[in-house]
Every structure is written in C-alpha cells, then in structure tokens.
C-alpha positions as CSV (number, residue, x, y, z in Angstrom):
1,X,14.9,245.9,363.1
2,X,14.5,242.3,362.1
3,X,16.8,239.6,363.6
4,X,17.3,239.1,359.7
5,X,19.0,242.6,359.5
6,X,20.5,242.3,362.8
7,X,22.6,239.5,361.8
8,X,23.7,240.8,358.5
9,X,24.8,243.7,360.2
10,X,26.7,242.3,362.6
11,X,28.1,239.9,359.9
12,X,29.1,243.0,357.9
13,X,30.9,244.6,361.1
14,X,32.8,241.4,362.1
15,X,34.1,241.2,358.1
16,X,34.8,245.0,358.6
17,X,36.8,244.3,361.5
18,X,38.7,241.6,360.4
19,X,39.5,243.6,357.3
20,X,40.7,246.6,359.2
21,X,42.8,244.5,361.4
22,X,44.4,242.8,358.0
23,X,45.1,245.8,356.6
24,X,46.9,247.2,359.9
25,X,48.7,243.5,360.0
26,X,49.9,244.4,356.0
27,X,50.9,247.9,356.6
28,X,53.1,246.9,359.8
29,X,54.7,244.3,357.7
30,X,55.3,246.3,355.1
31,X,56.9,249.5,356.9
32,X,59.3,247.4,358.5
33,X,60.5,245.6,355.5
34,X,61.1,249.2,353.7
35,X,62.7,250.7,356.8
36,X,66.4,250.3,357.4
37,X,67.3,250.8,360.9
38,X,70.9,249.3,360.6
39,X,71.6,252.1,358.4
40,X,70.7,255.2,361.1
41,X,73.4,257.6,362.0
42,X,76.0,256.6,364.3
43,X,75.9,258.8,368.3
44,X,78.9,260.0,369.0
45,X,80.4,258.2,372.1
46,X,80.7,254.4,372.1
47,X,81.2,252.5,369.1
48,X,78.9,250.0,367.5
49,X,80.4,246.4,367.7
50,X,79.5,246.0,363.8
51,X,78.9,249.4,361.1
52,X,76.1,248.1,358.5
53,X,76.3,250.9,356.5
C-alpha cells in the first residue's frame, strides 16, 4: 500500500467517523425534542408538585 492510499484512507475513516458521530449527535437531539416526559403516567403514592398534562 502506498502512503498515497494510506492517507486517503485514513482521511476517508476520520470523515466517516465524524459523520457517524453527527448523525448519533442529530438523532439524540431529535428523540428528545419528540419525547414528552412531562406527560408520563402519574405512580400512585405521592403527588407531583405540578401535573403537565
């Protein structure tokens, strides 16, 4: 293997990387704008000090 090809591979796996950790960044972001947490069923036993829902 050339050095040529070595460094274009490791370029390629550094961009692949960062793109994987991006897209995990995104996702993570995005699940916790859709989720609603507030809104979960109430336990039975103490009472929250403020009902969202």
């Amino acid at each position: 293997m050339t050095a040529t090809t070595q460094k274009r591979l490791a370029i390629a796996g550094a961009i692949a990387a960062l793109a994987i950790f991006a897209g995990a960044n995104v996702h993570l972001i995005t699940v916790s704008f859709n989720s609603h947490p507030e809104c979960a069923p109430i336990s039975t036993g103490r009472a929250p000090a403020q009902d969202m829902c």
